[in-house]
N, C-alpha and C positions, 0 to 999 in steps of 0.2 A: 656807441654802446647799444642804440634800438638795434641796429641790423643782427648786433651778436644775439643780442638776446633773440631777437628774430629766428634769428636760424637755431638755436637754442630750443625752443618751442616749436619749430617747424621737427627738429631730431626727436623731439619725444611727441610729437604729432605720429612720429613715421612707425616711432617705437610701438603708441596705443594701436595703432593701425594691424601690423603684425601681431600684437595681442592678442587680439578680437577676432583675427583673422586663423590665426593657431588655437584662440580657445573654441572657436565653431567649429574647425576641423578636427579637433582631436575630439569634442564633444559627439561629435556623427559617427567616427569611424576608431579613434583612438585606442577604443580598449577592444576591439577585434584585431584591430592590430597587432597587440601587447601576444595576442596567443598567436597571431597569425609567423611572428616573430618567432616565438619559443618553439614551432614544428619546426621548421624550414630553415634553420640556419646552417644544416648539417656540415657543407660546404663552404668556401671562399665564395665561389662564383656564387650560387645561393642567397649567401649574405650578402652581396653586393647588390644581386636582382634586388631582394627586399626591401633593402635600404636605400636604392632609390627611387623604388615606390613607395614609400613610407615618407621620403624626405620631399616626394613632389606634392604628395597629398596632401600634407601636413607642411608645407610651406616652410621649413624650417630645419633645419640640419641639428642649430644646437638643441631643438624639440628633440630629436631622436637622437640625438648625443645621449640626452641626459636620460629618455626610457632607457635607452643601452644600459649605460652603466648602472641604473637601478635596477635589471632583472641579471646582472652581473653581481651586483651587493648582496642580490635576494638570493642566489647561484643559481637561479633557472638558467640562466646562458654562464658558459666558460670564456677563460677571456680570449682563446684561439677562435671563438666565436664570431668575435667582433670585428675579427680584419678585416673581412668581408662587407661587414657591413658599413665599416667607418669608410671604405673604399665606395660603397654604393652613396653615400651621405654627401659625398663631396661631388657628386655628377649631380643628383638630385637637387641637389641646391639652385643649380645651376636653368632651373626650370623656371623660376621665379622671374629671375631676371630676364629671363624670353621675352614673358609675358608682360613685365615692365617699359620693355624698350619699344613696343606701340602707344600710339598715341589713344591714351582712353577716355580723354576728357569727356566724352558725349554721355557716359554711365555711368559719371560724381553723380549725379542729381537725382535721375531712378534708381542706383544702388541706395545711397544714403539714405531715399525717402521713405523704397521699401525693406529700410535693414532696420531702420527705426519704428518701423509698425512693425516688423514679426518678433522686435526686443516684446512689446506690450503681450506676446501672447504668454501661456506657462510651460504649454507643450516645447518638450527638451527639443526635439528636432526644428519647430520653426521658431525656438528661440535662438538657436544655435545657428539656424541659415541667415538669423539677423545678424547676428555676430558675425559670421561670413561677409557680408553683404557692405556693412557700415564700416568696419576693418578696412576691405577693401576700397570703399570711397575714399576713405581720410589716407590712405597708402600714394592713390592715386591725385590724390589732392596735395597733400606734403610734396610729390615729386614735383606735379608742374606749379608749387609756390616755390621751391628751390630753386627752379629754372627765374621766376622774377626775381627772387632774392640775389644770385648768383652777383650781376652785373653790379648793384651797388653796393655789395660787400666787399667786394674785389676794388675796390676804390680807396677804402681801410688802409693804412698804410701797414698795421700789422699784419693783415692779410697778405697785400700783396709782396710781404717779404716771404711767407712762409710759402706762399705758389710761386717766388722765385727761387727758394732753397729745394721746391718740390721738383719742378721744371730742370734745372743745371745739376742736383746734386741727388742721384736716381737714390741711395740708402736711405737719406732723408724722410723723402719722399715714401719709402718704403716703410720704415719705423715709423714714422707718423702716423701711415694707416694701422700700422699693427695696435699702436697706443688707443687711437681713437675706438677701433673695433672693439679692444677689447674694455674699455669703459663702456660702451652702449650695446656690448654683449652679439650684437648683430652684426656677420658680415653682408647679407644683402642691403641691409639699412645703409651701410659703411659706400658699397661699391652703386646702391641706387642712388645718394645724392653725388657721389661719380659722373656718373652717367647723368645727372639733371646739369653738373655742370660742362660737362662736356658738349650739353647740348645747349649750349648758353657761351659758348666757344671761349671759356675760361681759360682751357687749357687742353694739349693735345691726347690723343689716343693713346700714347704710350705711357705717358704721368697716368692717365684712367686705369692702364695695364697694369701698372707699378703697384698702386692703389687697392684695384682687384686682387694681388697677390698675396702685401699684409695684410687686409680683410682677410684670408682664408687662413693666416697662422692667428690672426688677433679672438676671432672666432672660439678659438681652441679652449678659452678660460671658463666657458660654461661650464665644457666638460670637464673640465681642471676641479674646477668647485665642486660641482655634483658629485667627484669622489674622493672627496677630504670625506674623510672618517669612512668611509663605506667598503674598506678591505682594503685588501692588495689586487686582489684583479681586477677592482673597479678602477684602482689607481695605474694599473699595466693598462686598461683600455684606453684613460686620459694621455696618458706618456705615448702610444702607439698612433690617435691623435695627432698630439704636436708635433710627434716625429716625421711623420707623414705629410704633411702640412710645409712644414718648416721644409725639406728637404726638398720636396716638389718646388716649393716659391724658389728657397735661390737656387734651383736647378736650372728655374726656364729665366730668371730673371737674364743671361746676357743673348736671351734668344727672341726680345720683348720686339724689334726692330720687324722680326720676321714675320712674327707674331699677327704686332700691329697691321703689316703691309698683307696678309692673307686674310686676317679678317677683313682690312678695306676693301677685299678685292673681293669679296662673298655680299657686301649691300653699303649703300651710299649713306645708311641712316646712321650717324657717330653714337649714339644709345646702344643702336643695336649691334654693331659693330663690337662694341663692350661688351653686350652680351654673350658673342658668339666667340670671343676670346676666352670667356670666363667657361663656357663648356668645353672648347678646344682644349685647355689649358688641365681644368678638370679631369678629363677622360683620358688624356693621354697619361696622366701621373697613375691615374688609379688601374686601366689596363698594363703601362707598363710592370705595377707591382704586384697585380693578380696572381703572375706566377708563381712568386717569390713570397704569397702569403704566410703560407707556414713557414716558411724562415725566416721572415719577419718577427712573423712572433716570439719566436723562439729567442729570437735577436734583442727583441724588447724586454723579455724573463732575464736575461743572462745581464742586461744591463741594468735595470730598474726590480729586480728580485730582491727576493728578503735580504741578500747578503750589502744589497745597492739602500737599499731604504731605511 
């Protein structure tokens, strides 16, 4: 029971981390954003540029999920809008976890020391570069305490049923991340202690792969919630989401083998290796459906429309 709880508190460790780390970033740049958003979406392509500049700044996908569909509730964006950018949101994610898969231990101690003296100032900008700063230490702290955690949790004998259900039985393995993600609302949170344990040789590249894929439908509930009650076209952008998500995951899922073996063959680091899966993975789903945006949409109206809801 210490190690559950362990890792329990390491999860909402990773979760304040990201907090702190998206309330300094949207605090600096967030609401130039919001307009920068409402010019430029004219387009698919457009929207997808934006969003994922918006999703790498802002460190967060389901961040920009949920501005989405609240300048969608507001009607400043229409929901043919949004495809573009729910497409740009899912590459943009994928920025995090880059920067994840190095090893950063040397900057726990200078971020944290000076994220916690620029909290003490009033001034918004370097109270907010604190929040940046100590977010990011405790992000990067939760990863390499997962990596010690890993080995004696996996000792658990409930544990190690569920990494043998995950390992032999790949849906499993797959729902379980979707369940998990969407409890703690974060697929990076989901797919970085992945990657802490992968690099803790828990378990192989492909289970990681598996893992990364329901992280990016489990994801989807943020924006599921942000548009209960906030119209129909806030609720066509959450449905164009999971549809999007869901279909990309078990599209590449019997392609994971291939996957795995080209990411191994691009770096020797099994972190990083995950990471460059999760961009691969990423950009292939969303340029293949860039063409296809506006008939997507369309595709989403005729199924989820007034006469669907």
């Amino acid at each position: 029971m210490l190690y559950i709880g362990l890792f329990v508190g390491l999860v909402g460790s990773f979760l304040l981390g990201m907090t702190w780390l998206r309330v300094g970033l949207f605090n600096i740049s967030g609401k130039a954003m919001e307009q920068w958003l409402k010019k430029v979406t004219s387009t698919p392509i457009k929207g997808m540029i934006i969003g994922i500049i918006m999703t790498a700044i802002l460190q967060s996908s389901s961040a920009v999920m949920v501005i989405t569909v609240g300048l969608v509730a507001a009607r400043v964006l229409s929901f043919p809008q949004t495809i573009g950018i729910i497409l740009g949101t899912n590459i943009g994610t994928t920025f995090t976890l880059e920067f994840l898969s190095y090893d950063l231990s040397s900057i726990i101690i200078p971020f944290l020391l000076s994220g916690l003296l620029f909290l003490l100032f009033k001034h918004e900008k370097i109270k907010s570069l604190g929040f940046i700063l100590t977010g990011f230490a405790i992000i990067i702290s939760a990863m390499r305490a997962f990596e010690w955690l890993a080995t004696p949790l996996t000792q658990l004998d409930l544990v190690q049923k569920v990494l043998y259900l995950m390992n032999d039985h790949i849906f499993f393995g797959f729902l379980f991340s979707i369940f998990l993600t969407a409890c703690i609302q974060s697929s990076t949170v989901m797919t970085g202690i992945a990657m802490s344990f992968l690099s803790a040789g828990i378990f192989p590249l492909e289970t990681g792969i598996v893992i990364m894929l329901g992280a990016n439908i489990g994801t989807c509930i943020t924006g599921l919630l942000a548009s209960i009650g906030a119209g129909e076209e806030a609720r066509l952008t959450a449905y164009a989401h999971i549809w999007l998500n869901v279909v990309g995951a078990i599209s590449f899922i019997p392609f994971i083998p291939y996957l795995a073996d080209f990411s191994q063959s691009l770096t020797a680091n099994i972190e990083t290796q995950l990471a460059h899966a999760s961009v691969i993975f990423n950009v292939v789903c969303s340029v293949l459906v860039l063409p296809f945006a506006t008939k997507f949409g369309r595709f989403i109206i005729r199924l989820h429309g007034k006469k669907s809801i």
